[in-house]
C-alpha positions as CSV (number, residue, x, y, z in Angstrom):
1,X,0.0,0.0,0.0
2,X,1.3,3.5,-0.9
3,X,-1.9,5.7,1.1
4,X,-1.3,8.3,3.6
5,X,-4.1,9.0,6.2
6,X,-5.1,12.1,7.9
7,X,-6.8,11.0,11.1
8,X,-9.4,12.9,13.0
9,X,-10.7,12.4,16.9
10,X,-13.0,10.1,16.1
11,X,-11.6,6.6,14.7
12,X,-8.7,7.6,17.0
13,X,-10.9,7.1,19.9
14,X,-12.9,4.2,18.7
15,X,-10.0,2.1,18.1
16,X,-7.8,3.1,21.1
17,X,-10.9,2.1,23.5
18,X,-11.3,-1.4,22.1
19,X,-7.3,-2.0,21.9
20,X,-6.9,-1.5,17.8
21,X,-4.8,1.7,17.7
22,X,-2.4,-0.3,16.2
23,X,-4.4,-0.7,12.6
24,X,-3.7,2.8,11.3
25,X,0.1,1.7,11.4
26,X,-0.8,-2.1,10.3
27,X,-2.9,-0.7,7.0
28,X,-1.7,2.7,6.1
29,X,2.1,3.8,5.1
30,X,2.3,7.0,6.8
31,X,-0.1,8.1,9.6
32,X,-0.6,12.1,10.0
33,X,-2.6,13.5,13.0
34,X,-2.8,17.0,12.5
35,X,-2.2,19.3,15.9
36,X,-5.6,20.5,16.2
37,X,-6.6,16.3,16.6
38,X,-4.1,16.0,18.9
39,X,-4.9,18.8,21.6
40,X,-8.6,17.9,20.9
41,X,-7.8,14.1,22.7
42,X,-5.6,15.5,25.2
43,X,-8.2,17.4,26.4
44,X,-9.9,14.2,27.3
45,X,-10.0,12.1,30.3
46,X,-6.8,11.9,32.1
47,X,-7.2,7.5,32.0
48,X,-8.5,7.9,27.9
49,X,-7.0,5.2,25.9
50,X,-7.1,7.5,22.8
51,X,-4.5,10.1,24.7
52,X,-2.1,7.2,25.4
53,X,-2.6,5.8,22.1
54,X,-1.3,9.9,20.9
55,X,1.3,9.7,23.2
56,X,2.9,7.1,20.9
């Protein structure tokens, strides 16, 4: 695969609370989150699994 995917909050979230954070890496070639997505999850729940899925 040659794709490059521009996440937003929301599949971020979805995945990183059932444990599948790891598929954007697995499935796409180069990940980009922009800095508005990011500070959006970080203001989250301290215990969020999305925020320690950004913290990677």
């Amino acid at each position: 695969m040659s794709e490059r995917w521009v996440l937003n909050a929301s599949p971020i979230i979805v995945l990183a609370r059932v444990g599948h954070e790891h598929l954007f890496e697995a499935l796409a070639v180069q990940v980009v989150v922009p800095q508005a997505v990011v500070e959006d999850i970080e203001a989250g729940p301290v215990g969020d699994p999305a925020r320690r899925a950004i913290a990677k």
